[in-house]
py3Dmol code that shows the C-alpha trace and the ligand (Angstrom):
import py3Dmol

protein = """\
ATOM      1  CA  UNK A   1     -43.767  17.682 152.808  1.00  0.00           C
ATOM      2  CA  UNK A   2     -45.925  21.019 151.337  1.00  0.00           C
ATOM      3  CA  UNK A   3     -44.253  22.965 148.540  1.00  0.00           C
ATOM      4  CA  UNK A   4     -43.472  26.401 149.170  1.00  0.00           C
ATOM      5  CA  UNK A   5     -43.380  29.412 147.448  1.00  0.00           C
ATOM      6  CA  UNK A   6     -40.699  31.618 147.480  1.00  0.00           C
ATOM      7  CA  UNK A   7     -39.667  35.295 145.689  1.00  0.00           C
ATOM      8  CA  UNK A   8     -37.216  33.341 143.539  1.00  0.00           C
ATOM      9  CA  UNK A   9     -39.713  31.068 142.181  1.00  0.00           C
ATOM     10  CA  UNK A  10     -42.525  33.500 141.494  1.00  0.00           C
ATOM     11  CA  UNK A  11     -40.538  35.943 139.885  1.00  0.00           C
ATOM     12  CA  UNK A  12     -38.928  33.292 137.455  1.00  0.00           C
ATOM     13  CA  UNK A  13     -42.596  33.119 135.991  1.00  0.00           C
ATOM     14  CA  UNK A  14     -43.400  36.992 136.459  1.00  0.00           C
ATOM     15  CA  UNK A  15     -39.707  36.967 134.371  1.00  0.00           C
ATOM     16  CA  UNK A  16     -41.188  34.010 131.481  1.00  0.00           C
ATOM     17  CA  UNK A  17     -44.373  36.333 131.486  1.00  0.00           C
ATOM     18  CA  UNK A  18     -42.851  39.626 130.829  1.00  0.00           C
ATOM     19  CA  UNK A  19     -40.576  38.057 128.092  1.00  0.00           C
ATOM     20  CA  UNK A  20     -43.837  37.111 126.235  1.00  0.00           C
ATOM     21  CA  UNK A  21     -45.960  40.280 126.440  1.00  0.00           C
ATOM     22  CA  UNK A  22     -45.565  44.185 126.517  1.00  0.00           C
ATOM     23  CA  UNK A  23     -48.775  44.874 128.702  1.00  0.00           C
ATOM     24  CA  UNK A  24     -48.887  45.914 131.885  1.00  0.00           C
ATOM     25  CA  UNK A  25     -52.083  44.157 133.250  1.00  0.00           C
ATOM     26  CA  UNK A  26     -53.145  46.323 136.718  1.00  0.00           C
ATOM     27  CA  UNK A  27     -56.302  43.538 137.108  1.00  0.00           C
ATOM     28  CA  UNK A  28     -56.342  40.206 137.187  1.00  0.00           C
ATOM     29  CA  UNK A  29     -58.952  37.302 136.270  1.00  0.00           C
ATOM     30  CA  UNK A  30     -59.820  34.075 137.016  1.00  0.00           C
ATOM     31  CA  UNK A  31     -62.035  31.719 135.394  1.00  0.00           C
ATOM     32  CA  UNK A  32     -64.048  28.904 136.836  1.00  0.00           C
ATOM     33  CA  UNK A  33     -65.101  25.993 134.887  1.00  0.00           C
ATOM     34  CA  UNK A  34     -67.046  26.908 131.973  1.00  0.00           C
ATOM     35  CA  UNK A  35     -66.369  30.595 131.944  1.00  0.00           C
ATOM     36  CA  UNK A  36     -63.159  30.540 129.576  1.00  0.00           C
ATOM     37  CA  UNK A  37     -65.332  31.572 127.135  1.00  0.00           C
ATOM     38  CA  UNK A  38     -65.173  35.794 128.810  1.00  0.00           C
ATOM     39  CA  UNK A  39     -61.265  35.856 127.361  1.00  0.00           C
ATOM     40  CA  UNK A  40     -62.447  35.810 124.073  1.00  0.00           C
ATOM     41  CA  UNK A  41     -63.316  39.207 124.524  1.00  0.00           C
ATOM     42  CA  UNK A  42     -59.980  40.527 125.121  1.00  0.00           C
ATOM     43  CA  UNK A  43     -58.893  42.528 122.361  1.00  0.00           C
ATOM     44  CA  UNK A  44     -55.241  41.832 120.600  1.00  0.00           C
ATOM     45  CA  UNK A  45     -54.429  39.540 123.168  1.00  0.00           C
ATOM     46  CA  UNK A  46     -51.107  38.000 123.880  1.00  0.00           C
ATOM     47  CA  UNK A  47     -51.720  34.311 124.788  1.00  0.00           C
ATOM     48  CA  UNK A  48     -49.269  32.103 126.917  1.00  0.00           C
ATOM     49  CA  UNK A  49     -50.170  28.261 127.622  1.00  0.00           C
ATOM     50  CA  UNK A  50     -49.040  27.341 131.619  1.00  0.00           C
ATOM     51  CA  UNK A  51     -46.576  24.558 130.460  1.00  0.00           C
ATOM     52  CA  UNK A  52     -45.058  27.524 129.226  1.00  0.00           C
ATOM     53  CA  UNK A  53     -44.602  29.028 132.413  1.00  0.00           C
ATOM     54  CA  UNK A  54     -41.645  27.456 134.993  1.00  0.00           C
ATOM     55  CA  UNK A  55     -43.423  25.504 137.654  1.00  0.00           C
ATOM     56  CA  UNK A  56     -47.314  26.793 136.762  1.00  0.00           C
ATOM     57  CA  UNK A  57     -49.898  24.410 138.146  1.00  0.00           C
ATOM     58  CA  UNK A  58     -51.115  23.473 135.169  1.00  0.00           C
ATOM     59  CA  UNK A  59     -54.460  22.906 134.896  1.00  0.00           C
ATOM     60  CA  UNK A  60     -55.564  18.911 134.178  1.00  0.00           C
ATOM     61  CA  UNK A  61     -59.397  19.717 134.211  1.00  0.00           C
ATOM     62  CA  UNK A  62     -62.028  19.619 131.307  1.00  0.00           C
ATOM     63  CA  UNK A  63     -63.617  23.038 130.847  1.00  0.00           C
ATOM     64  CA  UNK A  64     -59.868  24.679 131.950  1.00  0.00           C
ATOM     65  CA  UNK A  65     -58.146  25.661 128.656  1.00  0.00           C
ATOM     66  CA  UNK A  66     -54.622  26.589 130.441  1.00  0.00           C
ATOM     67  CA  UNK A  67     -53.884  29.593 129.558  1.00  0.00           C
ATOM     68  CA  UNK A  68     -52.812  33.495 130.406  1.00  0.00           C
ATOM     69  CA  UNK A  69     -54.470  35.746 128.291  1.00  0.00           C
ATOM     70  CA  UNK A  70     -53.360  39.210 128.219  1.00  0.00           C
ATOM     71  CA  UNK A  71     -54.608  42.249 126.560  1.00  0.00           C
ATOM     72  CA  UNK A  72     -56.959  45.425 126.923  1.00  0.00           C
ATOM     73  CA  UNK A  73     -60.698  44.979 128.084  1.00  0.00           C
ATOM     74  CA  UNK A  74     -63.034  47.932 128.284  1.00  0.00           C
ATOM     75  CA  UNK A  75     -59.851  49.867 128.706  1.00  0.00           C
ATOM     76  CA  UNK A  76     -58.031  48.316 131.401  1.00  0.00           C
ATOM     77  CA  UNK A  77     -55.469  45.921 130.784  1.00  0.00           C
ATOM     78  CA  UNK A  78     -55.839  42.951 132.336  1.00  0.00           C
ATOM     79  CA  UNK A  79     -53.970  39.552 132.762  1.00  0.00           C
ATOM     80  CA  UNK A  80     -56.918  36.868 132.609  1.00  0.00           C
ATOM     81  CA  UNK A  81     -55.959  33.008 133.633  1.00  0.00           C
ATOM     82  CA  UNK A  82     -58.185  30.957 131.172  1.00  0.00           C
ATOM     83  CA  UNK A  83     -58.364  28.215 133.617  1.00  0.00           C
ATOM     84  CA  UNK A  84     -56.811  26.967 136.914  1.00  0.00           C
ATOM     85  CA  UNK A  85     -55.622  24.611 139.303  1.00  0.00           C
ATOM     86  CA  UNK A  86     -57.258  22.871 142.118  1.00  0.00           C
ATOM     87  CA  UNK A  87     -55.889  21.848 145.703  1.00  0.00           C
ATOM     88  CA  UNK A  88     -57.931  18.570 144.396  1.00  0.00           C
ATOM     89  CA  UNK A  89     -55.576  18.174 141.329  1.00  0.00           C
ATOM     90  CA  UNK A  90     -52.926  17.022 143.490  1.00  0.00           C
ATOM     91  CA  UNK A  91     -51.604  20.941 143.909  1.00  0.00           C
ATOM     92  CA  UNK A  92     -50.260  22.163 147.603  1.00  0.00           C
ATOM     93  CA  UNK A  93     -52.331  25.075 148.247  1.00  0.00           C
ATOM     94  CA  UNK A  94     -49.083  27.241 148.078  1.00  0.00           C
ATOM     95  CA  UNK A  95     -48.444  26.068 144.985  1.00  0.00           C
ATOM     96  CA  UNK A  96     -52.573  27.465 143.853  1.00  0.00           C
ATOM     97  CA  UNK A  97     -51.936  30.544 145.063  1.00  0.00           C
ATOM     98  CA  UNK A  98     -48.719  31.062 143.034  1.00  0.00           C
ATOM     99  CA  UNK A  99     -50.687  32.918 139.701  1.00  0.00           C
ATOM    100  CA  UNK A 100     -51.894  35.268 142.472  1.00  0.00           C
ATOM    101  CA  UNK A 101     -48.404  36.054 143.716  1.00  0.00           C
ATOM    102  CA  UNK A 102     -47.345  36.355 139.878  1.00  0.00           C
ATOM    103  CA  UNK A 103     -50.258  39.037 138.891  1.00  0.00           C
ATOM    104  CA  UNK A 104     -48.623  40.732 142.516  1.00  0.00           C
ATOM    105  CA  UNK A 105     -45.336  41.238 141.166  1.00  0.00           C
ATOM    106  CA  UNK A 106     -46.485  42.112 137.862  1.00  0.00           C
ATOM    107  CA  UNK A 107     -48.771  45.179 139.838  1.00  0.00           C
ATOM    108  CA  UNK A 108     -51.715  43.436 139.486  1.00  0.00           C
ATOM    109  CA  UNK A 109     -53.970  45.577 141.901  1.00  0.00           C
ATOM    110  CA  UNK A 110     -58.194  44.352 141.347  1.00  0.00           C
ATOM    111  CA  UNK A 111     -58.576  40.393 141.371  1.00  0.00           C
ATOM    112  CA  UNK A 112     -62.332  39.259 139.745  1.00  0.00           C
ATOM    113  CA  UNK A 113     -62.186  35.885 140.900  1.00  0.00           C
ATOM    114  CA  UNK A 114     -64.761  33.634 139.666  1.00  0.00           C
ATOM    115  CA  UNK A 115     -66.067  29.791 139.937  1.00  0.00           C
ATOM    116  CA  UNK A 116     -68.940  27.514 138.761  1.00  0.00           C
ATOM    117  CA  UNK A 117     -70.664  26.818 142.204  1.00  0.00           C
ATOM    118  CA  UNK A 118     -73.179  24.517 143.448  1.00  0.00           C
ATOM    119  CA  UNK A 119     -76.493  26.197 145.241  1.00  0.00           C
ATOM    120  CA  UNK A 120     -76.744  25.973 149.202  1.00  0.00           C
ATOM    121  CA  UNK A 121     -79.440  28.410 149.540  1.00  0.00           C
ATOM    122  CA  UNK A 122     -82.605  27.185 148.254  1.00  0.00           C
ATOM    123  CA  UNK A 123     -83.277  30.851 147.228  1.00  0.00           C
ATOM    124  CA  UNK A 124     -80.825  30.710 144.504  1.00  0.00           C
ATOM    125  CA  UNK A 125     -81.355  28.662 140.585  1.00  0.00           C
ATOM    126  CA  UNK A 126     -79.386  27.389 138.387  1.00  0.00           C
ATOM    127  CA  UNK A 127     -77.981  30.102 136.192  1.00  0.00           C
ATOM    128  CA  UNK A 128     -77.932  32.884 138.711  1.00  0.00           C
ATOM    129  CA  UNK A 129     -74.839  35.026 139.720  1.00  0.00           C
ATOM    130  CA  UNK A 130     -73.818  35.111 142.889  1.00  0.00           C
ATOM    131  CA  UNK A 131     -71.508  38.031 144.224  1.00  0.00           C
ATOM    132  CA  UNK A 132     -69.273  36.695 147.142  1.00  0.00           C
ATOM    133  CA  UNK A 133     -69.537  38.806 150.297  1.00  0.00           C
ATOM    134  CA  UNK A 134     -67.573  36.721 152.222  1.00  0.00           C
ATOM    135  CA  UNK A 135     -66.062  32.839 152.188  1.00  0.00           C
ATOM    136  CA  UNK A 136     -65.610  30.162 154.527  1.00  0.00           C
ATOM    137  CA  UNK A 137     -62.390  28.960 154.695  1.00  0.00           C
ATOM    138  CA  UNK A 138     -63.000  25.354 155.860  1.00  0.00           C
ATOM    139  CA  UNK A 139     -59.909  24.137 154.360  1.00  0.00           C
ATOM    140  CA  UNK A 140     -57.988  26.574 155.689  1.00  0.00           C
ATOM    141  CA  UNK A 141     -59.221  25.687 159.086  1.00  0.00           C
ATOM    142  CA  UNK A 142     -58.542  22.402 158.735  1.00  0.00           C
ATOM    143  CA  UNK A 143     -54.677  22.999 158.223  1.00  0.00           C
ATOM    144  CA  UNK A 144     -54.458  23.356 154.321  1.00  0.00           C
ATOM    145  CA  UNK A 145     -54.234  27.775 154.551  1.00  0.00           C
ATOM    146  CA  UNK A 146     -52.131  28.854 150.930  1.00  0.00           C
ATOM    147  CA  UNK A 147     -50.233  31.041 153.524  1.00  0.00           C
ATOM    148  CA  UNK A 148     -49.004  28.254 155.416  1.00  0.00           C
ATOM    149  CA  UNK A 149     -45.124  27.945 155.481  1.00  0.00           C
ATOM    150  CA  UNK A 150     -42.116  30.811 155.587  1.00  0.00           C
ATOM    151  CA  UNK A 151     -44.583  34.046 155.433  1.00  0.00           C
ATOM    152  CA  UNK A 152     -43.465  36.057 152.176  1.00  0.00           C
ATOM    153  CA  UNK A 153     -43.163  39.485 153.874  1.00  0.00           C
ATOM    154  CA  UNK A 154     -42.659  41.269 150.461  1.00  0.00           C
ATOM    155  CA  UNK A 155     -46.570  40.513 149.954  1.00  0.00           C
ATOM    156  CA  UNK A 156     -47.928  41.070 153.775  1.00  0.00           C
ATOM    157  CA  UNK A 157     -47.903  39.975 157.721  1.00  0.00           C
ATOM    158  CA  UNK A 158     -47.926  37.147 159.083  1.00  0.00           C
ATOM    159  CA  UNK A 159     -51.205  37.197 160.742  1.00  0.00           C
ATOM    160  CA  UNK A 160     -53.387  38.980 157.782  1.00  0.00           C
ATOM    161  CA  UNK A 161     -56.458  39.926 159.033  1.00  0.00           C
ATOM    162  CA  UNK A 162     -59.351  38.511 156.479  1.00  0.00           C
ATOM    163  CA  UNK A 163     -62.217  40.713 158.296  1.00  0.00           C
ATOM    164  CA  UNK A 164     -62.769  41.998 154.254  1.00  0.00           C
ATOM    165  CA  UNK A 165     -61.709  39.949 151.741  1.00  0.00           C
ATOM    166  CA  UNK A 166     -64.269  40.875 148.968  1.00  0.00           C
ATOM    167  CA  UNK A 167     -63.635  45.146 149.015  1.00  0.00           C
ATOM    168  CA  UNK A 168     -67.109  46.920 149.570  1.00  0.00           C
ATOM    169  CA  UNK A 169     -66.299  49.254 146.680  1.00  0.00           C
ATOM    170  CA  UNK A 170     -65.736  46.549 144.498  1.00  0.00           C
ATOM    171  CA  UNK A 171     -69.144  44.878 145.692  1.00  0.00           C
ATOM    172  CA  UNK A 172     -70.912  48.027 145.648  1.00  0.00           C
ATOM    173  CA  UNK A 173     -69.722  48.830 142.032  1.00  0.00           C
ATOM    174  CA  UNK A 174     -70.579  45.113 140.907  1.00  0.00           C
ATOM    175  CA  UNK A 175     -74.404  45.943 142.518  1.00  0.00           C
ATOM    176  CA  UNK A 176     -74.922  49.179 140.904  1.00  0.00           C
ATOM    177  CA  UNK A 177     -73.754  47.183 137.226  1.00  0.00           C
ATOM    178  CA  UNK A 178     -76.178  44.665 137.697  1.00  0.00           C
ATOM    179  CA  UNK A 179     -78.695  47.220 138.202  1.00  0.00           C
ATOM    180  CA  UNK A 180     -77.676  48.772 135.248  1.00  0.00           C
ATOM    181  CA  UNK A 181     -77.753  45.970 132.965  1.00  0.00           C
ATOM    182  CA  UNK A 182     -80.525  44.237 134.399  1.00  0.00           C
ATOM    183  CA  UNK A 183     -78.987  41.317 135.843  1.00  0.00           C
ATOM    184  CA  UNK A 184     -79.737  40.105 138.777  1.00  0.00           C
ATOM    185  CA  UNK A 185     -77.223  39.567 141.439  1.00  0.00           C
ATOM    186  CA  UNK A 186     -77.550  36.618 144.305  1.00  0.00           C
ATOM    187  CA  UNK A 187     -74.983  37.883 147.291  1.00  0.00           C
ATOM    188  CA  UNK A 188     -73.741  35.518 149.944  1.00  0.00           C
ATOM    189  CA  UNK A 189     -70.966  33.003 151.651  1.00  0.00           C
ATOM    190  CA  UNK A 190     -68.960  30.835 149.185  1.00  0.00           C
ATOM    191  CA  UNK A 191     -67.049  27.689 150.858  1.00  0.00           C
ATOM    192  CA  UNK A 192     -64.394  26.029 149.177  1.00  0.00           C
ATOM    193  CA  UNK A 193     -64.239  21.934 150.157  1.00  0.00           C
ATOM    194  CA  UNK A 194     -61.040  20.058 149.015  1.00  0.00           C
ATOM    195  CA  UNK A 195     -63.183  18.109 146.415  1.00  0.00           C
ATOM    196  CA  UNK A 196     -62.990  16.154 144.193  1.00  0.00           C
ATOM    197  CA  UNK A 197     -66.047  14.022 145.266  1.00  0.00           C
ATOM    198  CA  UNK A 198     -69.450  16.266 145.105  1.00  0.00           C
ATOM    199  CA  UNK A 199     -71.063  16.331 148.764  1.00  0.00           C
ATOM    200  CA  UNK A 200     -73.551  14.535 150.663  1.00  0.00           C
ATOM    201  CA  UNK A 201     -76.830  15.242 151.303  1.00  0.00           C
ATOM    202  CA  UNK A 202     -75.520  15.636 155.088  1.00  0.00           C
ATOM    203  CA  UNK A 203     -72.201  17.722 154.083  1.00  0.00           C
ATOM    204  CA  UNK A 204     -74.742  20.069 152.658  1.00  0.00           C
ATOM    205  CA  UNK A 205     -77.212  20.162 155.103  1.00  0.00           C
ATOM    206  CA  UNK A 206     -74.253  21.040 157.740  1.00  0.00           C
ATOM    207  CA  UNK A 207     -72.868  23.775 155.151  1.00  0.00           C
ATOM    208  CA  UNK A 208     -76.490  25.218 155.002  1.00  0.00           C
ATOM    209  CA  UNK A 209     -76.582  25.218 159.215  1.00  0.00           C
ATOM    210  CA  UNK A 210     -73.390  27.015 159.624  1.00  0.00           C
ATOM    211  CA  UNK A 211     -74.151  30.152 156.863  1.00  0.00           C
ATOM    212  CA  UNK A 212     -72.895  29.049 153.524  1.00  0.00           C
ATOM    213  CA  UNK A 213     -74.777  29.873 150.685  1.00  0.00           C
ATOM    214  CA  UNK A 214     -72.634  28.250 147.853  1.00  0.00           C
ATOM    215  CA  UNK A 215     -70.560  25.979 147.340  1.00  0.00           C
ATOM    216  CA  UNK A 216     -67.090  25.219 145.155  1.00  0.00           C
ATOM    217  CA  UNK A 217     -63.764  23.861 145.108  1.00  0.00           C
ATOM    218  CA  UNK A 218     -61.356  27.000 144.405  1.00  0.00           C
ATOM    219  CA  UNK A 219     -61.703  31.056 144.842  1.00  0.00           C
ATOM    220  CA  UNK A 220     -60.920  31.126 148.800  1.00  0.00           C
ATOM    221  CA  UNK A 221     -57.084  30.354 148.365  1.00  0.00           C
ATOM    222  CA  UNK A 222     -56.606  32.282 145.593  1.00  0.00           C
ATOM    223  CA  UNK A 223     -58.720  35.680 147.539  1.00  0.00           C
ATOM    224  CA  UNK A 224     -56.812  34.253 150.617  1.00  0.00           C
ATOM    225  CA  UNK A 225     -53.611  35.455 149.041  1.00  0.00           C
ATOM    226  CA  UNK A 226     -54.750  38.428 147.177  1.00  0.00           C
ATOM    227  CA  UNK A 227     -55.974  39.712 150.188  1.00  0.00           C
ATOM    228  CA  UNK A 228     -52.292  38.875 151.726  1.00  0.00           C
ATOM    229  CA  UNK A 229     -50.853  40.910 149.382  1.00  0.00           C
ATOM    230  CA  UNK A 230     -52.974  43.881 149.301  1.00  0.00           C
ATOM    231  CA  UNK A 231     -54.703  43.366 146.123  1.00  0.00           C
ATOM    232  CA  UNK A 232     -58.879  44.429 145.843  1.00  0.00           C
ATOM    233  CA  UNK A 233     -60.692  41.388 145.337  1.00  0.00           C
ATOM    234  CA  UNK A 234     -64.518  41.092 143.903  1.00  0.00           C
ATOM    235  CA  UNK A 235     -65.818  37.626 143.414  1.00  0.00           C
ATOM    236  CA  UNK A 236     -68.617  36.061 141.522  1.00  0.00           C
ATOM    237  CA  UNK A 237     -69.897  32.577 141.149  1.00  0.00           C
ATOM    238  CA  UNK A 238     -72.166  31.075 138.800  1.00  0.00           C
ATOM    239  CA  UNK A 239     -74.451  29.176 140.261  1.00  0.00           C
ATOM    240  CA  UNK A 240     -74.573  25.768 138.070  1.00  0.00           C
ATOM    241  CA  UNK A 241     -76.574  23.947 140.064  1.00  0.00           C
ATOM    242  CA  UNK A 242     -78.523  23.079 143.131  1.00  0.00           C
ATOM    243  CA  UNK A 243     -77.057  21.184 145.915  1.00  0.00           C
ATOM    244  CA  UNK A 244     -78.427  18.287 146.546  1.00  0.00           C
ATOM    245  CA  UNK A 245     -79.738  18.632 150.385  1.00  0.00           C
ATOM    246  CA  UNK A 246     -82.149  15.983 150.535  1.00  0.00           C
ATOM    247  CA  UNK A 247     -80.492  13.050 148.442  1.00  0.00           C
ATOM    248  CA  UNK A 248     -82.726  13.354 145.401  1.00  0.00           C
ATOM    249  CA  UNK A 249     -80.873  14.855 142.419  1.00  0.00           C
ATOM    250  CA  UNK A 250     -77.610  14.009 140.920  1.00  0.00           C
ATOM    251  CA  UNK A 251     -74.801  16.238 140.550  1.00  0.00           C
ATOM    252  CA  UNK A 252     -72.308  16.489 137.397  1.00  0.00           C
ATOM    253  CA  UNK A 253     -69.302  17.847 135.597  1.00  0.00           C
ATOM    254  CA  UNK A 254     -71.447  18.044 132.653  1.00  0.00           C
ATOM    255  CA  UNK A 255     -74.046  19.961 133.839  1.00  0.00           C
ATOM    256  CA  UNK A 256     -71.560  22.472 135.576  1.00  0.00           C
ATOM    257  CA  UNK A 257     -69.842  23.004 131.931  1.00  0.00           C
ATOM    258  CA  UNK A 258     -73.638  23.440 130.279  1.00  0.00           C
ATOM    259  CA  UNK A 259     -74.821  26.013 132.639  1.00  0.00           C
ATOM    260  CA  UNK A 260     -71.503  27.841 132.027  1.00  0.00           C
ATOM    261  CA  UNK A 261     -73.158  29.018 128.744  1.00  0.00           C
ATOM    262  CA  UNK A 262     -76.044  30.142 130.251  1.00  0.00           C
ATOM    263  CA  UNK A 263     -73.792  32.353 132.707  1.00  0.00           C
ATOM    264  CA  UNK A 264     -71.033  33.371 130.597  1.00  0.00           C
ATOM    265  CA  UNK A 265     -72.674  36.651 128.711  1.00  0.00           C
ATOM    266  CA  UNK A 266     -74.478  37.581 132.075  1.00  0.00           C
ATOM    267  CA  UNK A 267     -71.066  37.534 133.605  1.00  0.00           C
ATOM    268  CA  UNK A 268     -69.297  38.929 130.630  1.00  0.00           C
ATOM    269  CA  UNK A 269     -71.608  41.823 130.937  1.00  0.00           C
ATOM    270  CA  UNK A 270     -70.695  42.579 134.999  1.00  0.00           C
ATOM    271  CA  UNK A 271     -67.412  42.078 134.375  1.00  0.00           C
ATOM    272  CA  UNK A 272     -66.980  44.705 131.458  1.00  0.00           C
ATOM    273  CA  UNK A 273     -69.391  46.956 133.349  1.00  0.00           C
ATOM    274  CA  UNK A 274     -66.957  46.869 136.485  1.00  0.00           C
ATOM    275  CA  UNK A 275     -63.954  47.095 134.334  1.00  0.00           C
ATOM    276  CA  UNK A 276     -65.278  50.708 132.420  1.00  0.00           C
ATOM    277  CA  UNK A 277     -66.029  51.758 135.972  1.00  0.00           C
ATOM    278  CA  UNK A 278     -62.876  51.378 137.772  1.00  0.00           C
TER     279      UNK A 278
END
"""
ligand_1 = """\
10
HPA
N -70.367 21.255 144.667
C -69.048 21.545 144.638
N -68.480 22.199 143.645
C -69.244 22.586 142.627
C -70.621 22.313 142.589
C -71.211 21.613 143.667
O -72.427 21.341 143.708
N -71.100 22.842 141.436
C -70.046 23.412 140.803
N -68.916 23.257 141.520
"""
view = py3Dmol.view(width=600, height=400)
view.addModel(protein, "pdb")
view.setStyle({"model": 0}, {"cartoon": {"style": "trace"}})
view.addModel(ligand_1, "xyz")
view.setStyle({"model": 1}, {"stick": {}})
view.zoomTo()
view.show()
């Protein structure tokens, strides 16, 4: 039987949040695995570990330190999750989409959503940003949607339409950033598989024939009910590593954690620059 969410349970944490901080975050941020390291950034931040939050998916993964942190960032005051929780962790997607529904209630209004990825597109290295134009929601076709279950009309319909997740001013403010600062900027289709296993040479060949051009195991619930709610979502992933089309490389944990370091300042840098500009 799924979990699911309902207004009483996801404003008992909005209620544990507000109790431990005085800001008024109007963006939100994810981290993927190896990117904690942006929050440190955050000037006189308030800090709140999930197993202090009632019912948090707390996050069991290395690289995830498990944490809110809150505080002002190139202005803006924004609510950053240091870490998060995977459908793969044992989570029912409902449950994974429950810090989104918090940062709702808390008028949260721009999600920057980002994950450690593997590369699909043979274009792309190791290292490189990726801005996500659009997902593929394979999960979610397969029966595992984070809206599945009583439909919270406080946040949105029913039937949301998903025809833009990733807001084109968001995406066109990310582009003209990179530009700026000199980074360059991969675009394309992000999937999210249920993990944990990496893929095959053949899952990856059929993710490569039907569009995607990276690939991860978070991000689309998480947009998925952002973009239920009404909330602006831009999302980035850093590319940590080729896929592994033809069978002859090895993929890691590891080696998704080291090229974290190579991606965090590039990403810290789009990520302020969108933030000044919003
Ligand atoms: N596959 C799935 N998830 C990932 C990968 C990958 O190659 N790299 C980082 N997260």
């Amino acid at each position: 039987m799924s979990e699911f969410l309902t207004l009483a349970r996801i404003d008992a944490v909005v209620q544990a949040v507000k109790e431990r901080t005085d800001y008024q975050p109007s963006v939100g941020m994810i981290l993927g695995s190896g990117l904690g390291p942006l929050a440190e950034s955050i000037a006189n931040a308030d800090k709140i570990p999930y197993p202090n939050l009632p019912g948090w998916p707390v996050s069991t993964v290395q690289g995830h330190t498990g944490q809110l942190v809150i505080g002002e960032l190139e202005g803006k005051q924004v609510l950053v999750m240091q870490g998060r929780s995977h459908f793969y962790e044992g989570y029912d997607m409902p449950l994974v989409g429950l810090p989104v529904r918090v940062m709702q209630r808390m008028g949260v209004e721009v999600l920057i959503v980002t994950n450690a990825a593997g590369a699909v597109n043979p274009d792309f290295e190791p290292g490189d940003l990726m801005l996500l134009t659009d997902h593929l929601n394979l999960i979610g076709m397969a029966g595992n949607n984070p809206l599945r279950g009583p439909n919270l009309e406080e946040f949105g319909p029913r039937f949301p339409d998903m025809s833009q997740v990733y807001d084109h001013e968001l995406l066109d403010l990310a582009r003209d950033v990179a530009v700026e600062n000199g980074i360059t900027l991969q675009e394309g289709v992000y999937v999210c598989l249920a993990g944990p296993s990496f893929e095959t040479p053949a899952d990856l060949r059929f993710l490569r024939a039907v569009g995607v051009d990276a690939v991860g195991m978070s991000t689309v619930p998480e947009a998925t009910v952002a973009h239920h709610g009404g909330t602006r979502v831009m999302g980035v992933s850093g590319i940590s590593n080729k896929a592994n089309l033809d069978g002859n490389t090895v993929t890691t944990h590891e080696e998704v954690l080291e090229a974290g370091q190579v991606i965090v300042p590039k990403l810290t840098s789009l990520v302020r620059g969108v933030l000044k500009a919003l």
